[in-house]
N, C-alpha and C positions, 0 to 999 in steps of 0.2 A: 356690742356696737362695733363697727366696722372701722377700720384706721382713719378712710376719708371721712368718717360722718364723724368720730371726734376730731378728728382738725377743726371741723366745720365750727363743730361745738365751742371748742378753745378760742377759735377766731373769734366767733361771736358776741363770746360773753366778753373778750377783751375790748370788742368796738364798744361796749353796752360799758366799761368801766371807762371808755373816752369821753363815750355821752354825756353821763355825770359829771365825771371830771369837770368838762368843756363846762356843764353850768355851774360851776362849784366856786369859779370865781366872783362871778356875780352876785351868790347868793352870800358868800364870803366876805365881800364887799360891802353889802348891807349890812350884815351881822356885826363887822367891826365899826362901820358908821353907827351903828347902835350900841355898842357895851366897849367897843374899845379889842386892841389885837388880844394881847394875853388871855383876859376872860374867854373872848371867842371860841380861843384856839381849846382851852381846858372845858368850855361845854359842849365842844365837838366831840371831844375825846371820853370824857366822862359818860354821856351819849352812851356813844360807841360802846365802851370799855363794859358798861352795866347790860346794854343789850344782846353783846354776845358771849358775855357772863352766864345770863340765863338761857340761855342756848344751849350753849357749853354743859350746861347744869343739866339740863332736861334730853340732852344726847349722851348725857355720862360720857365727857369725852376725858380721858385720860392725859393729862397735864406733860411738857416735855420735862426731861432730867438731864441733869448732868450738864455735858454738853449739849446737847437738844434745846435744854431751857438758857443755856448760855448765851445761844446764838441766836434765840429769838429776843432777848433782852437787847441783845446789839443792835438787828436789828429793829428794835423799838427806837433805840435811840436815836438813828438814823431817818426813821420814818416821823418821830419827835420833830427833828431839824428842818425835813422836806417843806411838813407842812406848816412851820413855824415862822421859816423864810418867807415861803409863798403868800399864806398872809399878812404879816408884816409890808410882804411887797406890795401885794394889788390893793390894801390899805391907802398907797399912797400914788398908786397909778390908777389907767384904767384897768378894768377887768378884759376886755379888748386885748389890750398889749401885755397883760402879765400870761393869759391865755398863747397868746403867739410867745413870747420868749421862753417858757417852760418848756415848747418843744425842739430847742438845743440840746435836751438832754437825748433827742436820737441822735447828736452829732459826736454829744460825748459817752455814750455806751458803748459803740463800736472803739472808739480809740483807748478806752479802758479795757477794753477785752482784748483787744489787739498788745497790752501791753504785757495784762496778766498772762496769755499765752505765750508771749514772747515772740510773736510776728509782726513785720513793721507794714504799716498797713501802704498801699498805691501811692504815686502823690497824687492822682487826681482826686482822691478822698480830699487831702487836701485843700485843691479847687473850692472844693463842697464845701469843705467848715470857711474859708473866707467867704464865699456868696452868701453864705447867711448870717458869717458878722455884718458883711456890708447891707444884707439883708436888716438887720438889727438897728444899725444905723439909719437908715430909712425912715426905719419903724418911728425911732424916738426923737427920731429929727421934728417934728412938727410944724415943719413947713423949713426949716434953717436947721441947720448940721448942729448939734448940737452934744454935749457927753449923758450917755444915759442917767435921768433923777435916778433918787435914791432906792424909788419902789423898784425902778427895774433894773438895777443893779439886785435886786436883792431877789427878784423873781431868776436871775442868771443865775446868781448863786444857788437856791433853790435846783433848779435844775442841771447843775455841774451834783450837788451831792444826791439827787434822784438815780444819777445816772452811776454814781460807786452803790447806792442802793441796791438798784435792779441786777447791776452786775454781782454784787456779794452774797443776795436772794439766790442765784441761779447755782452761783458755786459754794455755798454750804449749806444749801438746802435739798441740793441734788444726792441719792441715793440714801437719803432719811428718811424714816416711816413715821416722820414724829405725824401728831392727826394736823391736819389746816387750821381747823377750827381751835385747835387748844394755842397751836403757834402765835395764831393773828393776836389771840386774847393776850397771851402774854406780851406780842407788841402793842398793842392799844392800850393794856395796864400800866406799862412803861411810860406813852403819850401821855395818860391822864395824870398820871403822879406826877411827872415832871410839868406841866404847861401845869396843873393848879397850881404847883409851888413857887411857879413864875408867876401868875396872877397874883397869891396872897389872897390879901382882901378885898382886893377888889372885886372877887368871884362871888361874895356872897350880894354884893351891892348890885352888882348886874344882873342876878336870876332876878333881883327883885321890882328890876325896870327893864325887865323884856317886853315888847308889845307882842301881840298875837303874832303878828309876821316874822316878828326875830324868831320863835320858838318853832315854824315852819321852817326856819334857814337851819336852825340847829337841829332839828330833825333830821334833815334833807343830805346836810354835812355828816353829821353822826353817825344813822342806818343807811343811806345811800352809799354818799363817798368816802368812809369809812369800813364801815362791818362787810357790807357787799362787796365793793371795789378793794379791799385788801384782800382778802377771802380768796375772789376770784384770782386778784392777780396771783397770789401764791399757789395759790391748786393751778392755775394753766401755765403758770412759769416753770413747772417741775414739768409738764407735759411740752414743753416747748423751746427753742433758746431765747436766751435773753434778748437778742437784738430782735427778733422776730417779734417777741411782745413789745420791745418798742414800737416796731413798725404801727400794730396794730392799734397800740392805749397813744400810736403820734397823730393819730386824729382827731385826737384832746383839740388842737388850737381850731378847726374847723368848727366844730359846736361850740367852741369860748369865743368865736369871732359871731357865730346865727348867733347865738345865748346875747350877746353883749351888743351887739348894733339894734338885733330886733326887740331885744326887751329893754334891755339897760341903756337904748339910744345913745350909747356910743357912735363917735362917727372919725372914718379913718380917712384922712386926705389921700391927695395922689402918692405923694411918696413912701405915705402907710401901708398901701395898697399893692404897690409896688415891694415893699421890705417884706408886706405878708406873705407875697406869693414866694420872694425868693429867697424868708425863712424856711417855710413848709416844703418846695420845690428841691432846695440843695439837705435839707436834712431827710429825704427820702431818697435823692439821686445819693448822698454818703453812706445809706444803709445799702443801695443795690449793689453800692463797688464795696462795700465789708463783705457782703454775701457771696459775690462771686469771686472773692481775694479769698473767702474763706474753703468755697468748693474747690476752686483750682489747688489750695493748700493739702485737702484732704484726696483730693484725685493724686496728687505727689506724691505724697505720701502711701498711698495704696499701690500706686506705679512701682513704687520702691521695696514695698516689702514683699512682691511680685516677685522682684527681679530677683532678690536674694532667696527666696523660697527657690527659685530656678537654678541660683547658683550653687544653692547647697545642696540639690536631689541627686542623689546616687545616677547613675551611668544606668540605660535598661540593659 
């Protein structure tokens, strides 16, 4: 396969993990309307955890070690918290608005990277992350200025620890051979141990008052936005940088705004519409100036080791 045709491919599949994503709220939404957050969240994961068990199983993929299996425990527990916040949030908002505020986490991946590398990023980056608080404010203002409720505080938080997620995926997953497949398992095994011990008992109460529709939602959660959409992001996160799969998994809120108006009749007033566009607008203008603060950084840097290559060459 040629270099352009796997970009194409990694692009692809990363829009294909926003798709889901974008309707995972909705369908998340229902699911806790039906059995409550905690259960939800532990038959998402249990789902998940048993489906690419047998996978796992029937590819004989070889399990990480040591450090391998260390780091895919962390991150479980992190991918534990993403999805634990996020439903808890859009439990208590729409799915609409917990969809648009999740993707603040493009606003906070660049400045986590910028930190961990230790380069201060533009101020107009800056710019960026106020138009989409202000954007934010919009959003939740519902018609009067108002402090974000509790759900979407809590989908913020969600996506402030998304964004230490994606950026921790990229730097110690980077130059490991551990398999995709055994890695994700051991984060999904992590998700389901933990969210059942937060349910308890109420996890057995809930399998037993699912309607047929809840058990499509958890399907849909489980092998969709789970088994797939982790899988993928980890295999093209290693072929890609981290902000770039922002870029690509940040048009997550674009399908959780179709998903949510056109199915779930969500409806977004003026100043909704307006915070949408200048969530989505300033969190892709803040990835264009990280990427080209980042190329200027590397053209610098290249410049530099040029000149000293020059200075140190012997006399012809």
């Amino acid at each position: 396969m040629t270099r352009r045709a796997s970009e194409i491919l990694v692009d692809g599949l990363l829009v294909a993990v926003a798709a889901v994503w974008g309707a995972s709220f909705l369908a998340a939404k229902e699911l806790t309307g039906e059995v409550g957050v905690a259960p939800a969240v532990a038959l998402r994961f249990l789902v998940a955890a048993t489906a690419l068990g047998l996978v796992c199983l029937v590819r004989r993929e070889r399990m990480p070690r040591g450090r391998g299996l260390a780091i895919a425990a962390l991150l479980g527990c992190s991918q534990a918290a993403i999805i634990g916040l996020e439903t808890a949030g859009v439990h208590l908002t729409s799915a609409t608005n917990a969809g648009l505020l999740i993707s603040l986490a493009l606003i906070f991946t660049p400045l986590l990277e910028s930190i961990a590398s230790r380069t201060w990023l533009p101020r107009s980056y800056f710019v960026a992350a106020v138009a989409a608080v202000v954007g934010v404010a919009l959003l939740v203002s519902g018609g009067g200025f108002r402090l974000p409720t509790i759900g979407d505080a809590l989908v913020i938080a969600a996506a402030a620890v998304r964004a230490v997620h994606v950026t921790a995926s990229a730097r110690l997953t980077r130059g490991r051979h551990d398999s995709t497949f055994a890695v994700v398992l051991v984060q999904l095994a992590v998700c389901a141990a933990t969210s059942a011990a937060v349910a308890g008992a109420d996890l057995p109460v809930a399998v037993g008052r699912l309607t047929a529709s809840g058990w499509v939602n958890v399907l849909f959660l489980g092998l969709m936005c789970s088994v797939f959409a982790f899988v993928v992001q980890l295999w093209a996160i290693r072929r890609t940088s981290a902000t770039r799969a922002s870029i690509l998994m940040g048009t997550e809120p674009v399908w959780a705004v179709v998903v949510g108006v056109v199915i779930g009749g969500d409806v977004l007033g003026a100043p909704g519409v307006v915070g949408a566009a200048l969530i989505v607008a300033a969190s892709y203008a803040g990835q264009a100036i990280e990427r080209r603060h980042r190329r200027a950084l590397a053209a610098r840097d290249a410049g530099q080791s040029s000149d000293s290559v020059l200075v140190a060459a012997p006399p012809p």
